[in-house]
C-alpha positions as CSV (number, residue, x, y, z in Angstrom):
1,X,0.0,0.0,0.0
2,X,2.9,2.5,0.8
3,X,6.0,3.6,0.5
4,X,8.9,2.3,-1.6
5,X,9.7,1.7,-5.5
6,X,8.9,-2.4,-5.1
7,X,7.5,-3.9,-8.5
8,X,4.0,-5.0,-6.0
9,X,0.9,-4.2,-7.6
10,X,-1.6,-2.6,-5.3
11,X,-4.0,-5.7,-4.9
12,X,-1.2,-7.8,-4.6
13,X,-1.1,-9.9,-1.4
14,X,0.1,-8.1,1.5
15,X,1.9,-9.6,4.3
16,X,-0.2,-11.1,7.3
17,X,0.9,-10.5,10.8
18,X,-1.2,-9.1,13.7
19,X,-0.4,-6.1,15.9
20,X,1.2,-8.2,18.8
21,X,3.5,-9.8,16.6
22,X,4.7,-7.2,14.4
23,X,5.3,-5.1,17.8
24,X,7.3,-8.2,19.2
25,X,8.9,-7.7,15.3
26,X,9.8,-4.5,15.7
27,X,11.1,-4.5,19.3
28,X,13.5,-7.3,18.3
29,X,14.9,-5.1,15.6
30,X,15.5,-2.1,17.8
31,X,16.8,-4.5,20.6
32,X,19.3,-6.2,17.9
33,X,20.7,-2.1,17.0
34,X,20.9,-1.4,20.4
35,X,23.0,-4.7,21.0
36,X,25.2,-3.7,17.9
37,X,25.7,-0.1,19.1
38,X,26.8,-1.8,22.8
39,X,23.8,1.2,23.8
40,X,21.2,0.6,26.6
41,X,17.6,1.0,25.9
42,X,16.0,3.9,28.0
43,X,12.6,1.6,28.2
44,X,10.9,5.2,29.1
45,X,11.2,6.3,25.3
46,X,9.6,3.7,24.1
47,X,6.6,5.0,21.3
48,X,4.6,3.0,19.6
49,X,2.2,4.2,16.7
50,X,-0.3,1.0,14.8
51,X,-1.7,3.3,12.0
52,X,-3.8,2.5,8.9
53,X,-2.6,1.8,5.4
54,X,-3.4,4.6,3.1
55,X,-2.9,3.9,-0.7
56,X,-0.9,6.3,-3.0
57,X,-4.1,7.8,-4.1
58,X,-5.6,8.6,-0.5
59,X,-7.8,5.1,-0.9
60,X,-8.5,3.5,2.6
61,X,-10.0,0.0,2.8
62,X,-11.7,-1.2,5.7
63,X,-10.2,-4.7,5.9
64,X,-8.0,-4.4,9.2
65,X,-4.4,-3.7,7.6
66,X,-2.5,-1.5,9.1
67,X,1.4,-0.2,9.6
68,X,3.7,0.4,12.9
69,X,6.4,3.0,13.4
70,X,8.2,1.9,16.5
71,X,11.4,4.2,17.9
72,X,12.5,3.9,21.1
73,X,15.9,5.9,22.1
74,X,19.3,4.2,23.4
75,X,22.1,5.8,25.7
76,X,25.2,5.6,24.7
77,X,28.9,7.7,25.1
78,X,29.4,10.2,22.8
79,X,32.2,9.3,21.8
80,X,30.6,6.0,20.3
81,X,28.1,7.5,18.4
82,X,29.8,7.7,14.8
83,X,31.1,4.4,15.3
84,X,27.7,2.8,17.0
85,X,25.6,3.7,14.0
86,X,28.4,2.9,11.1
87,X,28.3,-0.4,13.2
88,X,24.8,-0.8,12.6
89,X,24.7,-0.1,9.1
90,X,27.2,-2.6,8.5
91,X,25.1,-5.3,10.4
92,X,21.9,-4.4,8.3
93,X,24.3,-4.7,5.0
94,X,24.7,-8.2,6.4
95,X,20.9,-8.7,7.0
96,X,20.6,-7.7,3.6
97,X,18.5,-3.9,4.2
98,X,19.7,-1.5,1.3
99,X,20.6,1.8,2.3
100,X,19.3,4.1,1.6
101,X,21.3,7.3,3.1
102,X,24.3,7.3,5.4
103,X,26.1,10.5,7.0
104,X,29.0,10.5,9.9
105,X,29.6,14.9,9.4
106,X,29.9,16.4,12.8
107,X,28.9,19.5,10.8
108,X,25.0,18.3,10.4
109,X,22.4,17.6,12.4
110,X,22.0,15.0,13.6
111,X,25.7,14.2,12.5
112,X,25.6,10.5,12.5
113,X,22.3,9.1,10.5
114,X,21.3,6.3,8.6
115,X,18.3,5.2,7.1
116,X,17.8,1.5,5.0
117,X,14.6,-0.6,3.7
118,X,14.8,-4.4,3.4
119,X,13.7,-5.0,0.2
120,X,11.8,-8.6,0.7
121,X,10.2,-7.4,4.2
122,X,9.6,-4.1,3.4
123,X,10.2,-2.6,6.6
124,X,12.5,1.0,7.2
125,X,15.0,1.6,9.2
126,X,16.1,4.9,11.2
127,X,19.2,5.3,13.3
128,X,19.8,8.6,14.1
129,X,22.2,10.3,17.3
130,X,20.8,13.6,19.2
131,X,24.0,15.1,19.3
132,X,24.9,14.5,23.3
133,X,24.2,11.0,24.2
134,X,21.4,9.0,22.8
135,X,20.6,7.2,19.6
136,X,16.9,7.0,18.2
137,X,16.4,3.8,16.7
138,X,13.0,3.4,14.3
139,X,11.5,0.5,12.5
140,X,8.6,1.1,10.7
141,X,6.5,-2.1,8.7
142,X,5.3,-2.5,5.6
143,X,1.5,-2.4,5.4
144,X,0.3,-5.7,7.3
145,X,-2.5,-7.5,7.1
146,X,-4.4,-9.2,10.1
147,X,-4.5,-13.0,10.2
148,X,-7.6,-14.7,9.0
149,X,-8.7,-11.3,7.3
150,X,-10.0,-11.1,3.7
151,X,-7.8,-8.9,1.9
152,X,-10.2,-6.3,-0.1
153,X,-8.9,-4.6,-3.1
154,X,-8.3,-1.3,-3.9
């Protein structure tokens, strides 16, 4: 439904998953940065936002699938932060995520950023520093579709 330059058409089958698990899904991505960045999760910062899919022309189905930006924020030195996120983007290179934009310029803001898409799952990745010493870590998913749903068209 959104987002990305993927060959799917827009009545194509979308992925099923329901909200529990693609928050469990999203919390083991942001858990697996924060374990590459050696940062600690501030559990206080955790957001999470279930939203519905909304089709490239503003259509809007009533069939239950939805999409979930997760971001939660990680402490780490300052002095780790360059390194912590090109450490991340190397791991997602591994999990096969493309990127899709990559700074480390202490001249910008936020000076250490990153941002990739897998392009089988379809979900987007953030990694971003605040400039003193956290790192914001965001998955968002790919429109989902509830289990046991019949998918309506578009």
């Amino acid at each position: 439904m959104s987002g990305g330059s993927d060959d799917r058409g827009i009545n194509d089958p979308l992925p099923r998953m329901s909200e529990p698990d693609a928050q469990e899904w999203v919390v083991h991505w942001t858990e697996s940065m924060a374990r590459t960045a050696r940062a600690e999760i501030d559990p206080e910062s955790r957001r999470v936002d279930f939203s519905p899919c909304v089709g490239g022309n503003d259509e809007v189905v009533n069939d239950g699938r939805f999409h979930l930006r997760y971001s939660v924020r990680a402490d780490i030195a300052p002095e780790r932060r360059a390194d912590a996120v090109r450490d991340i983007r190397d791991a997602l290179l591994e999990r096969g995520l493309e990127i899709e934009g990559y700074r480390s310029d202490p001249t910008l803001y936020p000076a250490n950023a990153l941002g990739a898409r897998h392009p089988r799952d379809q979900q987007w990745v953030t990694v971003e520093d605040n400039g003193e010493n956290q790192l914001l870590l965001i998955v968002h998913t790919p429109c989902l579709l509830p289990p046991g749903v019949e998918q309506q068209e578009l």
